[in-house]
C-alpha positions as a Python dict, from the first residue, in 0.01 Angstrom:
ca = {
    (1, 'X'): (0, 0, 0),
    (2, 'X'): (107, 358, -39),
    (3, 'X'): (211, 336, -374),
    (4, 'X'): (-71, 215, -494),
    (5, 'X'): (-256, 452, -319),
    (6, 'X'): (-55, 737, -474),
    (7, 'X'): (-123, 604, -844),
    (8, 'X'): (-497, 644, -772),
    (9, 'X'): (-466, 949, -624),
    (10, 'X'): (-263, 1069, -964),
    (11, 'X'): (-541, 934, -1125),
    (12, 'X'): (-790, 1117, -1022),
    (13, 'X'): (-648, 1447, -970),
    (14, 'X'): (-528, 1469, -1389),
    (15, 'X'): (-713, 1645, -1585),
    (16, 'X'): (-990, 1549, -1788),
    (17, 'X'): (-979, 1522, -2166),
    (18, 'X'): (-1334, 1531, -2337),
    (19, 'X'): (-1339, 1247, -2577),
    (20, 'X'): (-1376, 1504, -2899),
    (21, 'X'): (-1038, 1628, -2783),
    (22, 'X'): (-880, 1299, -2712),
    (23, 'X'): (-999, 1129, -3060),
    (24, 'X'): (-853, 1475, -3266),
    (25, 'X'): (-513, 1452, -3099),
    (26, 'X'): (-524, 1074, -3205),
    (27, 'X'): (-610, 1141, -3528),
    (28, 'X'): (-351, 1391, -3551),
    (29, 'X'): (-91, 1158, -3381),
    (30, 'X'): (-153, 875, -3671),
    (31, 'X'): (-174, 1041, -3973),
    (32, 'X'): (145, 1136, -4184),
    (33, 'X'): (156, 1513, -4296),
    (34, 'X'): (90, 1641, -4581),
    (35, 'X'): (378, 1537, -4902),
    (36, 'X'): (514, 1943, -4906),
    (37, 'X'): (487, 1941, -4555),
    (38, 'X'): (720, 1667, -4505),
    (39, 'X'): (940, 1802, -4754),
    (40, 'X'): (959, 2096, -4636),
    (41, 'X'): (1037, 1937, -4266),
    (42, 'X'): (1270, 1698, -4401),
    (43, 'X'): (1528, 1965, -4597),
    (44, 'X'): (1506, 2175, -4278),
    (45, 'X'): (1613, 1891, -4047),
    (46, 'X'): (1868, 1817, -4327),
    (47, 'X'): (2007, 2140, -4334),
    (48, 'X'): (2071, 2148, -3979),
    (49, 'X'): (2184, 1791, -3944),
    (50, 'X'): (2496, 1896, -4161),
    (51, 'X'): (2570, 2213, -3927),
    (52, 'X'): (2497, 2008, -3600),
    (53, 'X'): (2760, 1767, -3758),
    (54, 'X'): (3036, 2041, -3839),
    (55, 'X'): (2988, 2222, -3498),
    (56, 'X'): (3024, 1895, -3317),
    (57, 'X'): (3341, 1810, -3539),
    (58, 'X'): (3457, 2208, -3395),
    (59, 'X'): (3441, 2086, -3032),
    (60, 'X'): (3588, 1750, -3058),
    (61, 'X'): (3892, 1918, -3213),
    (62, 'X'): (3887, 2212, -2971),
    (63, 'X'): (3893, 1993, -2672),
}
């Protein structure tokens, strides 16, 4: 009884989001960026892949 007690307690005590808010962070969620955008994102996360890679490689052979 308690626990469910507790969920409607968290419930009600979170904040409210407005539905305007709510429906543009949905939107925002769903929808792909922009082509440069994601090529910009994906050579950065690229780039740092490769030295994430090589400074893991550095500790295995250090330890």
């Amino acid at each position: 009884m308690q626990f469910h007690l507790h969920t409607d307690y968290a419930k009600a005590a979170a904040p409210r989001i407005d539905a305007a808010t709510r429906h543009l962070a949905e939107r925002s969620r769903a929808e792909p960026p922009p082509g440069p955008v994601r090529a910009y994102v994906a050579r950065t996360l690229a780039s740092s892949a490769a030295r994430v890679d090589r400074e893991s490689a550095r500790r295995a052979l250090a330890s």
